[in-house]
C-alpha positions as CSV (number, residue, x, y, z in Angstrom):
1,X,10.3,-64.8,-21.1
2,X,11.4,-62.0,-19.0
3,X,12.4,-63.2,-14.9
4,X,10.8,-60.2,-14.3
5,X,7.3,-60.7,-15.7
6,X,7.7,-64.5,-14.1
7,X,8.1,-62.8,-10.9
8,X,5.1,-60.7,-11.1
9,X,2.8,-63.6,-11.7
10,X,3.9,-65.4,-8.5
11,X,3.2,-62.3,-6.6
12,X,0.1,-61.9,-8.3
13,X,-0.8,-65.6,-7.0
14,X,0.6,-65.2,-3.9
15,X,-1.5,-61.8,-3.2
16,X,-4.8,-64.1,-4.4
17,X,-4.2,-66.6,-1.8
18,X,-3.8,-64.5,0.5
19,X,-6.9,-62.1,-0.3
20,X,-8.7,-66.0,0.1
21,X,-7.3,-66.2,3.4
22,X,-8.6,-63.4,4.7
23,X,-12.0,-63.8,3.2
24,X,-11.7,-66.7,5.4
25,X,-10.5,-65.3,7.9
26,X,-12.7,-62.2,8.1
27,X,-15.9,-64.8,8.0
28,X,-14.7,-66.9,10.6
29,X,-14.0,-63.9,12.9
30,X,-17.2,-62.4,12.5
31,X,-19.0,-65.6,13.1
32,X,-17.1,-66.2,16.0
33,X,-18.0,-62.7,17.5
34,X,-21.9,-63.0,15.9
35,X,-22.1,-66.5,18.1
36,X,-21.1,-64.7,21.1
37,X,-22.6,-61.2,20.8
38,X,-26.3,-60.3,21.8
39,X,-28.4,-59.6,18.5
40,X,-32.0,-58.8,17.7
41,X,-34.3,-61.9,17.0
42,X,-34.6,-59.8,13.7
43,X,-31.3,-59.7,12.7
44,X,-30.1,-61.6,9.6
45,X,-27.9,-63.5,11.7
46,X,-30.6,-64.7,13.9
47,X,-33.2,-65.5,11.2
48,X,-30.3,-67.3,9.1
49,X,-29.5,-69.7,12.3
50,X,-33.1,-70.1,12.8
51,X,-33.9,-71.0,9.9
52,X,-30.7,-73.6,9.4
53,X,-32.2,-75.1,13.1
54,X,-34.9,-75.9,12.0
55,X,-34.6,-76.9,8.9
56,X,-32.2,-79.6,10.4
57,X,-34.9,-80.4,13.2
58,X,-37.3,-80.9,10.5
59,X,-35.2,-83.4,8.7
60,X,-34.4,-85.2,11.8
61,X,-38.1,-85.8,12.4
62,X,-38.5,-86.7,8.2
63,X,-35.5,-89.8,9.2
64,X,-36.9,-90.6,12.1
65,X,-40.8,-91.2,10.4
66,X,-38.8,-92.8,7.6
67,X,-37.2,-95.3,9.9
68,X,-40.8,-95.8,11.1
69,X,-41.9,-96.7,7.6
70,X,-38.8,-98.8,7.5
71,X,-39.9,-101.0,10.6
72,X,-43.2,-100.7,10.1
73,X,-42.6,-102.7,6.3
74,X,-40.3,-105.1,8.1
75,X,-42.9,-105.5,11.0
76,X,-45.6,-106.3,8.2
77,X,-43.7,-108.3,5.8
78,X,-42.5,-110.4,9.3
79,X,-46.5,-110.9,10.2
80,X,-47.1,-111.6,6.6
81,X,-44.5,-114.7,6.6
82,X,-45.9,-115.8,10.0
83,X,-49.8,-115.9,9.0
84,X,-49.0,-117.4,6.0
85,X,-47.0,-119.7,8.4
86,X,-49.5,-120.3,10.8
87,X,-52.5,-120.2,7.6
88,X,-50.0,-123.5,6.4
89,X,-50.5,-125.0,9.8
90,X,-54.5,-124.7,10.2
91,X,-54.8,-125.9,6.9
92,X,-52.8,-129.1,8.1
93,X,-54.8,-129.4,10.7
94,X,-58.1,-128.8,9.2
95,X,-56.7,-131.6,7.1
96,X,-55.8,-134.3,10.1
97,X,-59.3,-133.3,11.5
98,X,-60.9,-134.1,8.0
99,X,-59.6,-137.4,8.2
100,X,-60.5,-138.2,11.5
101,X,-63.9,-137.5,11.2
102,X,-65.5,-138.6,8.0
103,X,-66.1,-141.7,9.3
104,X,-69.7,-143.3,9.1
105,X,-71.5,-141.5,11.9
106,X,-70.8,-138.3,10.8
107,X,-72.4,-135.6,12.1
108,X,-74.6,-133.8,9.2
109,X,-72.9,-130.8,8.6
110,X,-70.0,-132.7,6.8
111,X,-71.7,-135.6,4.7
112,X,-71.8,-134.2,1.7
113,X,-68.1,-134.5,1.9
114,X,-68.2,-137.9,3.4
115,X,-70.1,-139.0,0.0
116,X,-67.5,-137.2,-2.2
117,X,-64.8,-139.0,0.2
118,X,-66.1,-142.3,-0.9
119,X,-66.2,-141.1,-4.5
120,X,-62.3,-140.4,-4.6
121,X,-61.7,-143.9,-2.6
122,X,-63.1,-145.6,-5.1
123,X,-61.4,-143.6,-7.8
124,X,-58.3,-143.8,-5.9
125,X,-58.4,-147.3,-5.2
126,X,-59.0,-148.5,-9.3
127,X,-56.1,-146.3,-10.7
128,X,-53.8,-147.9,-7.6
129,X,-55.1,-151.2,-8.8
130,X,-54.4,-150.8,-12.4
131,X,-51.2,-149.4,-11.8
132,X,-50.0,-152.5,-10.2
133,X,-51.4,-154.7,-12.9
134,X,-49.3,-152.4,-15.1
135,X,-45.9,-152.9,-13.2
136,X,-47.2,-156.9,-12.9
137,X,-46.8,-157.5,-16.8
138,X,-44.1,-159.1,-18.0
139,X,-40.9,-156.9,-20.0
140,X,-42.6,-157.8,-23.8
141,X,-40.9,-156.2,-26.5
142,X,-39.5,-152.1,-27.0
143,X,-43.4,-151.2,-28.6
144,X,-44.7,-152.7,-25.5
145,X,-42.4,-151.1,-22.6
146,X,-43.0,-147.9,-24.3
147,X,-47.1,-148.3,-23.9
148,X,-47.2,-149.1,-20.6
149,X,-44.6,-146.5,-19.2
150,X,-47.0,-144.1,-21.6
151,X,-50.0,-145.5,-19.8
152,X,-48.1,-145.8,-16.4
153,X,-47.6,-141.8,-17.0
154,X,-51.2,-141.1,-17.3
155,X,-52.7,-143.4,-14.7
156,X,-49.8,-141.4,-11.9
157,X,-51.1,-138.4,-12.7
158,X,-54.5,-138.9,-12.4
159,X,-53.8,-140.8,-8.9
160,X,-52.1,-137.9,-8.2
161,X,-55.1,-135.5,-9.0
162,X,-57.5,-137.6,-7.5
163,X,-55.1,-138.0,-3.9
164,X,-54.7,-134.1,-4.3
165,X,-58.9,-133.7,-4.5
166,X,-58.9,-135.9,-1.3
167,X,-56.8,-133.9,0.7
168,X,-58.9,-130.9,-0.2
169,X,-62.1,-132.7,0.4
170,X,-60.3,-133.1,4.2
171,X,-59.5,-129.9,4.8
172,X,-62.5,-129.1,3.8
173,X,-65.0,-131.3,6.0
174,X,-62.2,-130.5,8.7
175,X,-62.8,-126.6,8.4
176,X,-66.8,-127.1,8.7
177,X,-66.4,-129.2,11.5
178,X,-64.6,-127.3,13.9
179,X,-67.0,-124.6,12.8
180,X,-70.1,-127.1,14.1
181,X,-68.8,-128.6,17.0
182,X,-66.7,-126.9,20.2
183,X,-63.8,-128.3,22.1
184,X,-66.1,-128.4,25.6
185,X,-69.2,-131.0,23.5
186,X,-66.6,-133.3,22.1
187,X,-65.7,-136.1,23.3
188,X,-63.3,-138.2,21.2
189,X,-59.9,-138.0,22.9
190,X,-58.4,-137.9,19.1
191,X,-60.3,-135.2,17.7
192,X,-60.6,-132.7,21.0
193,X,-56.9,-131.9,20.9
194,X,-57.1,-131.5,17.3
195,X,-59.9,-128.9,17.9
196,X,-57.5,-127.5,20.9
197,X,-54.4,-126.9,18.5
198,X,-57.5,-125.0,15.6
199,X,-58.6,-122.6,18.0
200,X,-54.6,-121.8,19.1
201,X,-54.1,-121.4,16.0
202,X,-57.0,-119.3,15.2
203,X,-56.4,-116.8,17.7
204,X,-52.8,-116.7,16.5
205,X,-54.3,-115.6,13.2
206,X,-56.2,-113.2,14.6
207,X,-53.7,-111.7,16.6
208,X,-51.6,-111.3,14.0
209,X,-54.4,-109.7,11.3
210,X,-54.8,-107.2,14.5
211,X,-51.3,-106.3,14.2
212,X,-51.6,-105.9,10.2
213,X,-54.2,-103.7,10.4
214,X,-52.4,-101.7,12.8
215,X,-49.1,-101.5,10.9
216,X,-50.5,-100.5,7.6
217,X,-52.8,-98.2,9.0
218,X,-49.5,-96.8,10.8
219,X,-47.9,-96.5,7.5
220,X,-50.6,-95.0,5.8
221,X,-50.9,-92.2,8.2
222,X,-47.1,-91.4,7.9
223,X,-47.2,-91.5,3.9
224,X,-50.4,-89.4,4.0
225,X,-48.6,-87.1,6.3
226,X,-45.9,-86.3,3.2
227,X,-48.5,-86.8,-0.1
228,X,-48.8,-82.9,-0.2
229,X,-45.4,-81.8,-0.7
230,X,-44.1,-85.5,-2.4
231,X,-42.1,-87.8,-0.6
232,X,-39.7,-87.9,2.5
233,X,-36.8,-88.3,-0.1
234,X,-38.1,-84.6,-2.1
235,X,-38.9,-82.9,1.1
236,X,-35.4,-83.8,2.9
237,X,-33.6,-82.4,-0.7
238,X,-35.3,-79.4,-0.4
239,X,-34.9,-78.9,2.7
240,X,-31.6,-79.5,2.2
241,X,-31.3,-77.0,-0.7
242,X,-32.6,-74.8,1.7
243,X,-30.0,-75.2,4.2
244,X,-27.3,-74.5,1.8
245,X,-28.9,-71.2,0.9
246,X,-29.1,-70.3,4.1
247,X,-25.5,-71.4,4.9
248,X,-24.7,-69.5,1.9
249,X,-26.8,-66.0,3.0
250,X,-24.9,-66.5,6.8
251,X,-21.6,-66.8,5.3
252,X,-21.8,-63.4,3.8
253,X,-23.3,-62.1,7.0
254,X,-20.2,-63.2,9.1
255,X,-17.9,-61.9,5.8
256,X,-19.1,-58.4,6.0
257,X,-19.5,-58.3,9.7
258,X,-15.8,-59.2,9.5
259,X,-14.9,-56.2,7.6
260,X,-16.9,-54.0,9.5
261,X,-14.9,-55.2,12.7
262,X,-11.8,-54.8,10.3
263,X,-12.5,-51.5,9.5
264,X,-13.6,-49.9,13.0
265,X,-10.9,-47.9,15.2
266,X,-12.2,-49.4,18.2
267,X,-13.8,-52.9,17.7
268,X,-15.9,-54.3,20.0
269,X,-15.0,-56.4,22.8
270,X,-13.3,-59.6,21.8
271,X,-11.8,-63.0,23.3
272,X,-8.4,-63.3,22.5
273,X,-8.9,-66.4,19.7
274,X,-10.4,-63.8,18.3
275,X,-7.9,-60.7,18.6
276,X,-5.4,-63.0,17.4
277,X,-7.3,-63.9,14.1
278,X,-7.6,-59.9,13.6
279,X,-4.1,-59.6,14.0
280,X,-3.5,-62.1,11.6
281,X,-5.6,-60.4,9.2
282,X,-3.8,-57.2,9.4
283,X,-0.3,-59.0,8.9
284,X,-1.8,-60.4,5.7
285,X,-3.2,-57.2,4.7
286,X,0.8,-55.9,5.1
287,X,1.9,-59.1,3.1
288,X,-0.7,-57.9,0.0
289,X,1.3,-54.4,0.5
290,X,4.4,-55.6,-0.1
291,X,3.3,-57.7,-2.9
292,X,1.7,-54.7,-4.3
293,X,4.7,-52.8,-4.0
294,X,7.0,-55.4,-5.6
295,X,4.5,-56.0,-8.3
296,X,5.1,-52.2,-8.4
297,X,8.2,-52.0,-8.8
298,X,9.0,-54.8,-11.4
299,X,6.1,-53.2,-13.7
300,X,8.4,-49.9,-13.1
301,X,11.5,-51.7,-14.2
302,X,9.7,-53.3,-17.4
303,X,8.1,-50.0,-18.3
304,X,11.5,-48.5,-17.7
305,X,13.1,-50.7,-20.0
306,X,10.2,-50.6,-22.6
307,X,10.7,-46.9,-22.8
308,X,14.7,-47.1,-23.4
309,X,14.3,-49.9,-25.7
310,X,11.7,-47.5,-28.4
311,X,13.8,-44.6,-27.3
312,X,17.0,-46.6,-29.0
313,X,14.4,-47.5,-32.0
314,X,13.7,-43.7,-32.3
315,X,17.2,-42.6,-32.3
316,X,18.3,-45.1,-34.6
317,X,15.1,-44.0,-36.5
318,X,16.7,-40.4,-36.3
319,X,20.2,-41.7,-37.5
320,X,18.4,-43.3,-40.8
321,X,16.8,-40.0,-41.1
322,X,19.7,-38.1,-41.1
323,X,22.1,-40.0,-43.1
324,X,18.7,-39.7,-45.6
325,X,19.0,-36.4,-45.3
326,X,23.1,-36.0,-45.8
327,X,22.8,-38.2,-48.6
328,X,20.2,-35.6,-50.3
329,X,22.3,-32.5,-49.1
330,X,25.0,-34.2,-51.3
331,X,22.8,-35.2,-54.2
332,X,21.8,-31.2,-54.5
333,X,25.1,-29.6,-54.4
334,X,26.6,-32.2,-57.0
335,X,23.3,-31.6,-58.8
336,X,24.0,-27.7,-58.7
337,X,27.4,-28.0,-59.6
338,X,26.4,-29.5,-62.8
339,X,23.8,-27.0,-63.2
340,X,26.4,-24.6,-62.7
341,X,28.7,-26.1,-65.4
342,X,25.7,-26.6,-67.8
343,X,25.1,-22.8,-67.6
344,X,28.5,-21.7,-68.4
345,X,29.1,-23.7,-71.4
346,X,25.5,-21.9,-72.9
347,X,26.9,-18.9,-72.2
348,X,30.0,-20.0,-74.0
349,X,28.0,-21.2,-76.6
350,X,26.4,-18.8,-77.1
351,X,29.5,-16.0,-78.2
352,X,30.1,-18.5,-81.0
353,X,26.4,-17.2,-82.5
C-alpha cells in the first residue's frame, strides 16, 4: 500500500477525533453559558432541567416510600416473631394455671375439663403401669425381645398421645379460668401471680396486634399509592427512561447553542473558563484545516501520479499503434511491389500471343 494513502487515513482519524472534541466541547460551552444566562421559563432549556428535576425529586420520594415498605415488612415480620413469642408464653401459662386449678373444688366454669382430666390420669396411669411390667420381664428369647420392644413401641406412643391430650386439656381449663375469675377476687397466693403474668402478657398481645394493624395498614396505603401505574420498581425505570430522554433533548440544546455562540462575531458575555473553551474550539477548527489541507494535498499527489501512470499506458498504447501501423505501411509497399512485378510479366506475356 501506498505511504501516501496510509497517511490520509490517519488524518482522516485524526480530523474525526477532533470533530468529537468539539462536539464536546461546543455542548459543554453552551451549557456552561445556558446555566449562567437568564432564559424564559419557556425555553427548551428550562423545560428540559425542569423536567430532569423533577423527575429525580420524584424518584427520590419513590426510594424513600420503598424504604418505608422495607421497614414497615421488617417492623411486621419483627411483631410477628414476638406475638408468636409471647402467644408461646400465654399458652405456657395458661397451661401452669390449668394445673393448678383442676383440683377438686373447682369452680364450675372448668369441670368439664376436670372430668376429662381424671379420664387421661387414669389412662395415663395404666399405659405407665404396663410399661413397667414390660421392662420388668425377664430377657426370654430373640421372638420374645422383639414383641415386647414392638409392644413397648405402641404403648410410648400412646402415653405420649394421652400426656399430649393432658397438656391441652390444661391449657385449656387455664384459658377459661382466667376468663372467669380476676386477679383482685383471687385469693390463692399460687394462682394470683399466675393470673398477674396472663394479663401482662395479654396486653402485650394486644399491643402488639395494635401495632400490626397499623403497619399493614401503612403498607397498604403506600402499595395502593403505586397500583395505577405498576410498581415502584416500573415507575422509577420509567422515570428513569425519561430522564435519559430528557438528558438526551438538553444535550442537543447546549450542542447547538454552542454553535450559535461559535458562529456569532460578537458573543455574548462570557467567564473566562468559558472564553478559553471557545478558544480551544477555534484552534481545533484550524487543526481540521490543516488536516483538510494535507489530506488535500496527498489526494493531489495520488491523482497526480494516477494521471502520469495511464498517461505512460496511453503512450505505450500509441507506440503499439504505431509500430502496427509501420509494420502495415511495409506489408503494402512489398505487396505493391509484387503487384507491380506481376503486371509486367502479363504484359510480357502477353507479346508472346
Amino acid at each position: 500500500m501506498d505511504d501516501r494513502k496510509k497517511t490520509i487515513r490517519e488524518y482522516e482519524d485524526k480530523k474525526k477525533e477532533t470533530l468529537d472534541s468539539i462536539e464536546v466541547m461546543l455542548e459543554k460551552l453552551g451549557a456552561s453559558i445556558l446555566s449562567h444566562s437568564d432564559q424564559d421559563d419557556d425555553s427548551d432549556y428550562c423545560r428540559l432541567t425542569r423536567d430532569i428535576k423533577d423527575s429525580e425529586v420524584y424518584i427520590s420520594a419513590i426510594e424513600e416510600d420503598i424504604a418505608r415498605i422495607k421497614a414497615a415488612e421488617e417492623d411486621i415480620q419483627r411483631k410477628d416473631q414476638e406475638t408468636t413469642a409471647r402467644t408461646k408464653d400465654l399458652s405456657k401459662l395458661f397451661t401452669r394455671l390449668g394445673e393448678c386449678v383442676l383440683g377438686d373444688d373447682c369452680i364450675d366454669a372448668i369441670k368439664p375439663y376436670q372430668a376429662q382430666a381424671e379420664t387421661l390420669y387414669s389412662k395415663i396411669k395404666s399405659l405407665e403401669d404396663r410399661l413397667e411390667q414390660l421392662e420388668d420381664r425377664g430377657e426370654g428369647n430373640v421372638f420374645t425381645w422383639i414383641g415386647k420392644n414392638t409392644q413397648g413401641v405402641v404403648i410410648r406412643s400412646f402415653l405420649g398421645t394421652s400426656r399430649n391430650s393432658l397438656q391441652k386439656i390444661f391449657t385449656a381449663a387455664g384459658e377459661k379460668y382466667s376468663q372467669s375469675v380476676s386477679i383482685e377476687i383471687e385469693t390463692s397466693d399460687r394462682i394470683r401471680p399466675l393470673l398477674g403474668e396472663i394479663d401482662t402478657v395479654k396486653k402485650d398481645l394486644e399491643v402488639l396486634g395494635a401495632a400490626l394493624v397499623r403497619l399493614k395498614e401503612e403498607r397498604r396505603r403506600i402499595n395502593d399509592a403505586f397500583s395505577p401505574d405498576g410498581g415502584p420498581a416500573k415507575k422509577i425505570q420509567a422515570l428513569e427512561r425519561r430522564i435519559a430522554h430528557s438528558k438526551e433533548e438538553l444535550r442537543g440544546v447546549f450542542l447547538q447553542y454552542g454553535r450559535s455562540i461559535e458562529a456569532e462575531a460578537a458573543a455574548p458575555p462570557m467567564e473566562e473558563a468559558d472564553t478559553r473553551l471557545l478558544e480551544a474550539i477555534r484552534k481545533s477548527r484550524q487543526s481540521i484545516r490543516e488536516y483538510d489541507r494535507e489530506i488535500e494535498k496527498l489526494e493531489a499527489s495520488l491523482a497526480i501520479d494516477e494521471e502520469k501512470a495511464a498517461i505512460a499506458k496511453m503512450e505505450k498504447a500509441v507506440k503499439d499503434h504505431e509500430a502496427r501501423i509501420r509494420a502495415g505501411e511495409d506489408a503494402i509497399a512489398s505487396l505493391t511491389a509484387q503487384i507491380g512485378e506481376a503486371k509486367a510479366r502479363i504484359e510480357e506475356l502477353t507479346r508472346v500471343l
